[in-house]
C-alpha positions in Angstrom: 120.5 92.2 127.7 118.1 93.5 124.8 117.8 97.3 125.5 114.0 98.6 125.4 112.8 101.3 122.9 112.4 104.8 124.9 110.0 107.1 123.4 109.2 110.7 124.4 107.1 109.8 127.5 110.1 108.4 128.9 112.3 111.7 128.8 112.7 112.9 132.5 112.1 117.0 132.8 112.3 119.6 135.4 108.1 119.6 134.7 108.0 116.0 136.3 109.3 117.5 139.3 107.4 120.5 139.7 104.1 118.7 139.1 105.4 116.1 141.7 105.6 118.4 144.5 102.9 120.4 143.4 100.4 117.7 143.8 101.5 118.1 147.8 98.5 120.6 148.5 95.3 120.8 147.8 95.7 124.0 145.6 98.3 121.7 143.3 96.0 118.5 143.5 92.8 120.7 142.1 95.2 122.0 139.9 96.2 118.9 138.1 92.9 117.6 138.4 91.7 120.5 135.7 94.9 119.9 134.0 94.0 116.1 133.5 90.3 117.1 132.9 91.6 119.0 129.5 93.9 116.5 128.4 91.2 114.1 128.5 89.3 116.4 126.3 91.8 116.9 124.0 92.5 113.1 123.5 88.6 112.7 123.1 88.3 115.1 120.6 91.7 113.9 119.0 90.1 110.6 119.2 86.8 111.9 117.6 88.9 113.0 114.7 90.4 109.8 114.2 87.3 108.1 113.6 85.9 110.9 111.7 88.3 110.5 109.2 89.0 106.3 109.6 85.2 106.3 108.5 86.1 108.8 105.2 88.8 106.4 104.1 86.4 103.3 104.2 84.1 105.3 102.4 86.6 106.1 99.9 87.8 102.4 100.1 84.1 101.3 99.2 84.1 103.6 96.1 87.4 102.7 94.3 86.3 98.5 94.9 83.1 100.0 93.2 84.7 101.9 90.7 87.3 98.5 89.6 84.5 96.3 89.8 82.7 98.9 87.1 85.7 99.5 84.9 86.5 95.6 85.2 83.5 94.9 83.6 83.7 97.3 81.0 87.1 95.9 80.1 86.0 92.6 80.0 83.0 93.2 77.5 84.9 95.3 75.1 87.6 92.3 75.0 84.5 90.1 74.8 82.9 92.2 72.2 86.4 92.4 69.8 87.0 89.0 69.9 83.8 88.1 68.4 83.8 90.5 65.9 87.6 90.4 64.4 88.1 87.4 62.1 91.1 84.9 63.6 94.3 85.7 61.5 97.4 84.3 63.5 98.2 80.5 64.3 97.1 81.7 68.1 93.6 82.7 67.3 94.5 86.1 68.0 94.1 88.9 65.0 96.4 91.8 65.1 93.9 94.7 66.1 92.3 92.4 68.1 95.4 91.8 70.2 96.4 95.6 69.8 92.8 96.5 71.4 93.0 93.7 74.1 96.2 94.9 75.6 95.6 96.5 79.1 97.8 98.9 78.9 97.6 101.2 75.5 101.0 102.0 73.7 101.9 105.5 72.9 104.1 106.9 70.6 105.1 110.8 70.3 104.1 112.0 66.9 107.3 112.7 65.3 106.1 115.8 63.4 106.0 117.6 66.1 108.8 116.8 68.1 111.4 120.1 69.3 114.8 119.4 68.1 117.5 121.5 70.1 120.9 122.4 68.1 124.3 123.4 70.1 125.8 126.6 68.6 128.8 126.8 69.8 
């Protein structure tokens, strides 16, 4: 017997009985009527909000794909670009700058000269 996920809604409170009893009169039944009225609102404005902000992150979605797409581009013609201009130098046709400047990812190296060197004094 596989046992079923339980979530909040199926937690059993005093407030389930009171509204069960309530609902006996016509006082309590126009009384949960309004109370059902504003929940309603709140989930529509909840749901409002939702959308709202599921339409900012395809917006935002739709400007980093433009952005990539730009920087893509650029990355491509300045590879283009070097390997026309640098003369071939290694058996793989692939100068040293060339290869250096055609690397996605730049290297980087703290300057040593200005490095902080720490001494114990004991």
């Amino acid at each position: 017997m596989a046992t079923e996920k339980r979530g909040v809604q199926q937690i059993k409170t005093m407030a389930r009985l009171v509204d069960a009893r309530r609902i006996r009169t016509s006082s309590g039944a126009l009384l949960e009527l309004s109370m059902l009225e504003m929940e309603k609102q709140r989930l529509s404005k909840e749901m409002r909000r939702a959308e709202q902000r599921c339409l900012e992150i395809r917006n935002r979605m739709a400007e980093i794909e433009t952005k990539q797409q730009w920087l893509q581009r650029f990355v491509d013609r300045s590879v283009g670009e070097i390997l026309q201009t640098q003369p071939m130098a290694n058996s793989s046709g692939w100068s040293g700058t060339a290869l250096a400047a055609a690397s996605p990812l730049p290297i980087h190296s703290a300057p040593t000269d200005r490095l902080k060197r720490r001494q114990l004094a004991y």
